[in-house]
N, C-alpha and C positions, 0 to 999 in steps of 0.2 A: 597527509591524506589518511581516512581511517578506509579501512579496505576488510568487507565483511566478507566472509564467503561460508559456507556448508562445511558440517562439520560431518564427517565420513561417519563416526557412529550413529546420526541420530538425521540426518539428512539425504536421504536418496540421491541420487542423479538426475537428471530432466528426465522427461519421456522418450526412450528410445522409438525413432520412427520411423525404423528400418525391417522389424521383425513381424509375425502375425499374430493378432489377439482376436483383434474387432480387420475381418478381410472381408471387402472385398473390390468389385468389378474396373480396378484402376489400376496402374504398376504398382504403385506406393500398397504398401501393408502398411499396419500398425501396431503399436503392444503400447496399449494405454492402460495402466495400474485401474483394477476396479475402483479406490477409494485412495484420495490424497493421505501421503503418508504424514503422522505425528511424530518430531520431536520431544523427547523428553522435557518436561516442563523445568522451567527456569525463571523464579522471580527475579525483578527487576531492584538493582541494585539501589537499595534505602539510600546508602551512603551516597552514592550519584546524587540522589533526591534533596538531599540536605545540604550537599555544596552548592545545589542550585538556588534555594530556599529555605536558610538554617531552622526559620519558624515551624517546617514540618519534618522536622527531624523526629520519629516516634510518630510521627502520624498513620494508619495505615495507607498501603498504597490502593486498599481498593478504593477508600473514601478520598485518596485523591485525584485519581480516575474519575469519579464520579462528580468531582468539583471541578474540574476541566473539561468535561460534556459538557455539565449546566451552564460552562461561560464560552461555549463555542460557539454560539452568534457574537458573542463579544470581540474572541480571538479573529475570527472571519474579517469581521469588520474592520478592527483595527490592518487585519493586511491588505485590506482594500485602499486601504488610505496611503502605501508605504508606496512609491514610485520607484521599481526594481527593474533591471533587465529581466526578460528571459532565459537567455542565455549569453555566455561570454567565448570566445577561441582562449584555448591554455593557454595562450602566447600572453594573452593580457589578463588572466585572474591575481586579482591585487588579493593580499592579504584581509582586505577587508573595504568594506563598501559604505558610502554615505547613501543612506533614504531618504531623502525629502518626504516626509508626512503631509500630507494633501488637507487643510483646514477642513473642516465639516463643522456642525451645528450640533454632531453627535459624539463627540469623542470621547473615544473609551480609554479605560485608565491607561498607564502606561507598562502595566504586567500584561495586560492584554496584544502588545504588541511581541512579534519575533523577535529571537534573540541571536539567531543564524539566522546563514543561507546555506544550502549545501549545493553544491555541483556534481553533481549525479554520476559516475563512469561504470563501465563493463567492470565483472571484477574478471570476467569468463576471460581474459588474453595476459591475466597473471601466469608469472612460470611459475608459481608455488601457488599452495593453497594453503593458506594458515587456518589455525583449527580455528581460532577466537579471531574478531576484531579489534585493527593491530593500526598504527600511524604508518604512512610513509610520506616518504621527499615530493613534497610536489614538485622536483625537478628532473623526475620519472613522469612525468604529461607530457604526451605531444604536443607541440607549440600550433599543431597544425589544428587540433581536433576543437570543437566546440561543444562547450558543456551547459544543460538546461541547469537552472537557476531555480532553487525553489525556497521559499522563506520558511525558519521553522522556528518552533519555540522549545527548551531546552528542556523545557519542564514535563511539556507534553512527551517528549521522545526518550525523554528518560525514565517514566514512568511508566511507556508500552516498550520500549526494545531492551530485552534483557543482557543484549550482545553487543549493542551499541558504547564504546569506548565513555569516559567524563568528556564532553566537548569543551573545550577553551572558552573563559568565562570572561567578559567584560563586565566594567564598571556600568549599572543602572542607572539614570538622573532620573530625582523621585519627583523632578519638578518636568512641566509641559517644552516641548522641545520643537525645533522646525525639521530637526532629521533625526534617525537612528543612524550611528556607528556598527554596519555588524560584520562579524566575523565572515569569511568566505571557507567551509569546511571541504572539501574535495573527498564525498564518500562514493568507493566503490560497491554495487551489490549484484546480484548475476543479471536482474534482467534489469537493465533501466528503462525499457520500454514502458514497463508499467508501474515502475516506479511512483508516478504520480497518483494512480490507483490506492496505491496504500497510504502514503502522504495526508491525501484529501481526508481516506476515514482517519487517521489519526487524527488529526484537529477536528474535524466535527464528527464523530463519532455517529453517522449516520449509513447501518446499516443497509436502507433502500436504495439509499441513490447509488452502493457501493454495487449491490444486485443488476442494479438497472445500465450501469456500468458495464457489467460482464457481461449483460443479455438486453439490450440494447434495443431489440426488436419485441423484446416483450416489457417495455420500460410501464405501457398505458397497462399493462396487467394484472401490475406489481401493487403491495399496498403500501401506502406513505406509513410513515414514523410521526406519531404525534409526541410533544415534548413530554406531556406526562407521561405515554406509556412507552415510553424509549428505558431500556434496561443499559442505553451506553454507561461503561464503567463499572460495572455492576458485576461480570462476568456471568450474567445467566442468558441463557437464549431467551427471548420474548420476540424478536420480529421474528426468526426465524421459524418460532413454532408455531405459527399460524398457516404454514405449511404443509396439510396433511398428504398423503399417498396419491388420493386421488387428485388433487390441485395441483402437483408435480406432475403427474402425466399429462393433465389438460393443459400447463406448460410446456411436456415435452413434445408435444402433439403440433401445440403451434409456432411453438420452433422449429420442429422439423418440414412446418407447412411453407413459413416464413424463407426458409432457407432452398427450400423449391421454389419457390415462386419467384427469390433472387437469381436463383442459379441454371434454372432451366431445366437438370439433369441430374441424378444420381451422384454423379460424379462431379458436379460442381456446388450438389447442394453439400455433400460430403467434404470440400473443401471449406466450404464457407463454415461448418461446421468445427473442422479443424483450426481454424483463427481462434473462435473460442477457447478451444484446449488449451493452445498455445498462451491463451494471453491469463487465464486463468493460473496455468499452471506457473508463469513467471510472477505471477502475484503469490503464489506459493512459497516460488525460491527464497524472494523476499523477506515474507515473513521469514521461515524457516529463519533465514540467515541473521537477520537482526530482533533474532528471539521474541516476537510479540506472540500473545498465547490470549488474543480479548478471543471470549467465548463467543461471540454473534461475528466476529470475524472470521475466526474458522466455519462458523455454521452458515455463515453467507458461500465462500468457500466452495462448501459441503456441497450445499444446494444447486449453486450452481455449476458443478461437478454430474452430478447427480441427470440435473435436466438436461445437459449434453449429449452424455453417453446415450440416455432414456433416448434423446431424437435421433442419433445417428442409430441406434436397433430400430427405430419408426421408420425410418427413410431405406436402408437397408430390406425391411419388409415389404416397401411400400405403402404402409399404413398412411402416410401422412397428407 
């Protein structure tokens, strides 16, 4: 099992949400960091890159970045085709799984298909914290627990997580096949709740819908990514900076309206506004811990970090 966790110098803690920052009219206090903390920048291991794919050995990784956005309708598709659990109990995760490949009219090459699966765990009920991303026994699983199931490609994850271990590599058939063979990786990260959050943008590398995501309630307000003017892989913000001062507020405004009008109360719009925090901020740990540094991933992040806080000061005022 590779098992990632925070690394003490360069990694904060979660949010403590016991003390007073942002107080008020409910038992609970808060002390929510003004701004998500940054780890020290870490490229992503070439060498990973080139066991996976000798041909791009000396390739830059931004331009491979940027060739794995452009085949991410590609990637997409081919894992629609792949007929996988969701999830499995530890009692029964085999070393590795047969996919049946679903025929279509449209099938995509065979690079475009997963080369894993990972099963997701807590890393937060480890008795240690190791600094780096480290293997262990999967005979450390509880037989009782049951772990979500998500297909990945080794190329993709090794070219965004800089912390993420070499994953165990199988033989490819360069010819058309009725199933895939794929490993069953057993990774730990702090939150797996959100896990799937990060997941999704790493394979298709779409900014909006990662937004839309975190703000849910403001999804019709957000703008779409068209293929041309998508900066995925690139590492420059472009969706993100179509976001000026004023457009944040008129976000935070109807967030915080949105979050009234679910909640009834002050005190429950303020809850509802806390899920946010919560789920953002485990999309954080994430990153952090499996070292991914794409620029429109943090600025998505940022922003909606940003339009959060901005509502709970609205709602607190009553402004909203």
């Amino acid at each position: 099992m590779f098992q990632v966790a925070s690394r003490h110098s360069a990694v904060p803690e979660a949010l403590n949400l016991a003390s007073a920052h942002y107080s008020y009219p409910v038992e609970q206090k808060l002390n929510i960091p003004r701004r998500l903390a940054r780890p020290s920048f870490t490229e992503p291991s070439r060498d990973a890159v080139a066991r996976i794919d000798p041909g791009l050995a000396g390739v830059p990784l931004e331009y491979i970045r940027k060739s794995l956005a452009g085949n991410s309708n590609e990637t997409l598709t081919a894992m629609s085709l792949l007929t996988i659990p969701t999830s499995l109990p530890c009692a029964h995760l085999p070393p590795a799984l047969d996919a049946p490949i679903r025929p279509s009219s449209r099938m995509p090459d065979m690079s475009a298909f997963p080369t894993h699966v990972f099963a997701i765990l807590s890393s937060r009920s480890s008795a240690t914290t190791p600094t780096i991303a480290s293997f262990a026994d999967k005979s450390s699983l509880s037989p009782s627990m049951t772990v979500p199931l998500y297909p990945a490609s080794s190329l993709v994850m090794a070219a965004h997580c800089a912390l993420l271990p070499p994953l165990p590599q199988m033989p490819r058939s360069s010819g058309r096949r009725a199933a895939l063979t794929l490993p069953i990786v057993p990774l730990t990260v702090p939150s797996p709740e959100t896990y799937t959050l990060l997941h999704a943008y790493l394979h298709t590398m779409r900014p909006d819908t990662l937004l839309a995501s975190l703000l849910p309630a403001l999804a019709s307000a957000l703008p779409h990514v068209s293929t041309s003017g998508s900066s995925a892989g690139s590492n420059k913000l472009v969706y993100v900076a179509q976001f000026s001062s004023d457009r944040l507020m008129r976000l935070a405004s109807a967030l915080a309206g949105a979050a009234f009008q679910r909640g009834g109360s002050t005190q429950a719009a303020m809850s509802g506004l806390m899920s946010h925090i919560k789920i953002i901020n485990g999309l954080w740990q994430n990153v952090c811990a499996l070292g991914v540094f794409d620029a429109e991933l943090w600025g998505v992040m940022d922003l909606a970090w940003e339009v959060v806080l901005a509502s709970m000061t609205k709602v607190m005022d009553n402004k909203a």
